[in-house]
C-alpha positions in Angstrom: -189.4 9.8 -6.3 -191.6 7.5 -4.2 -192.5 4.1 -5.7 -196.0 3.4 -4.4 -199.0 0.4 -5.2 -200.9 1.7 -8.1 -203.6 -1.9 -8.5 -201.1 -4.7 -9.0 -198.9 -2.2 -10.7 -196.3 0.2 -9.0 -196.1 3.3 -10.2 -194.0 6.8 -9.5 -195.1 10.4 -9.5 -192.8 12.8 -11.9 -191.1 16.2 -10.3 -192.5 19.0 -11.9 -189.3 19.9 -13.1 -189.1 17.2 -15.4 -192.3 16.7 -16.4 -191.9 20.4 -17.6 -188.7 19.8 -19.8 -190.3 16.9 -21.4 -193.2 18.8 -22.0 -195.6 16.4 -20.2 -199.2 16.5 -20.0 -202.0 14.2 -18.4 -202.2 11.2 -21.1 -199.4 11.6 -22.5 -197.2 8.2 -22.7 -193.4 7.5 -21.8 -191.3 4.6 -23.6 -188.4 3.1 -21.7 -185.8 3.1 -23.5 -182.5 2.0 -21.6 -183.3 0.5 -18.2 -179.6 -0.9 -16.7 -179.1 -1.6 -13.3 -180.4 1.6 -11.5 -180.9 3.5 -14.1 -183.9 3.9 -16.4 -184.3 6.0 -19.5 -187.5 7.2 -20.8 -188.9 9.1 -24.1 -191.9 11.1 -24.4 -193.7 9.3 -27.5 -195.1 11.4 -30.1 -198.4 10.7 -31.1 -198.7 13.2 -33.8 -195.5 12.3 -35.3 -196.5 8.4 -35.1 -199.9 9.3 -36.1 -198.6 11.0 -39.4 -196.2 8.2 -40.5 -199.1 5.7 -40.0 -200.7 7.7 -42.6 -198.1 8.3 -45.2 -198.7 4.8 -46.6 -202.6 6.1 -47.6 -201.7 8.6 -49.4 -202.8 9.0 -53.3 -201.3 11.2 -56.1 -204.4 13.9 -57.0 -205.2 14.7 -59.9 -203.6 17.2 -62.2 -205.3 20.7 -61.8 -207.5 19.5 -58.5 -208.8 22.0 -56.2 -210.3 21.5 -52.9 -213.4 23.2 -52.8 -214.2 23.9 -48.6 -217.9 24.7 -49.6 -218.3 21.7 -52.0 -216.9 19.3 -49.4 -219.4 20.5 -46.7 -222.6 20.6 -48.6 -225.4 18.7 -47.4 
């Protein structure tokens, strides 16, 4: 990989192979994880995953017997 002038960042371009075994995707984002003296560890971060622990803490206990109605929800 070539490190190149991206603004006043550098940045690299990915090998196809390993943006396919992580699963990459334009927009996704990478976390370093471990970054030792030539040698630099990176995760793919999960924004659904991180998304859905966000909203655990708004969840609320329904009430006994409640229904979701689809048609009642979307009336206008």
């Amino acid at each position: 990989m070539l490190v190149s002038k991206w603004g006043n960042s550098l940045a690299i371009r990915l090998p196809k192979a390993l943006v396919d075994e992580l699963g990459l995707k334009e927009g996704d984002e990478l976390n370093v994880v471990r970054a030792s003296k030539g040698e630099i560890a990176v995760e793919k971060v999960d924004k659904r995953a991180e998304f859905l622990r966000q909203v655990e803490q708004f969840q609320f206990p329904l009430p006994g017997g409640y229904k979701f109605d689809r048609d009642k929800a979307n009336e206008r």
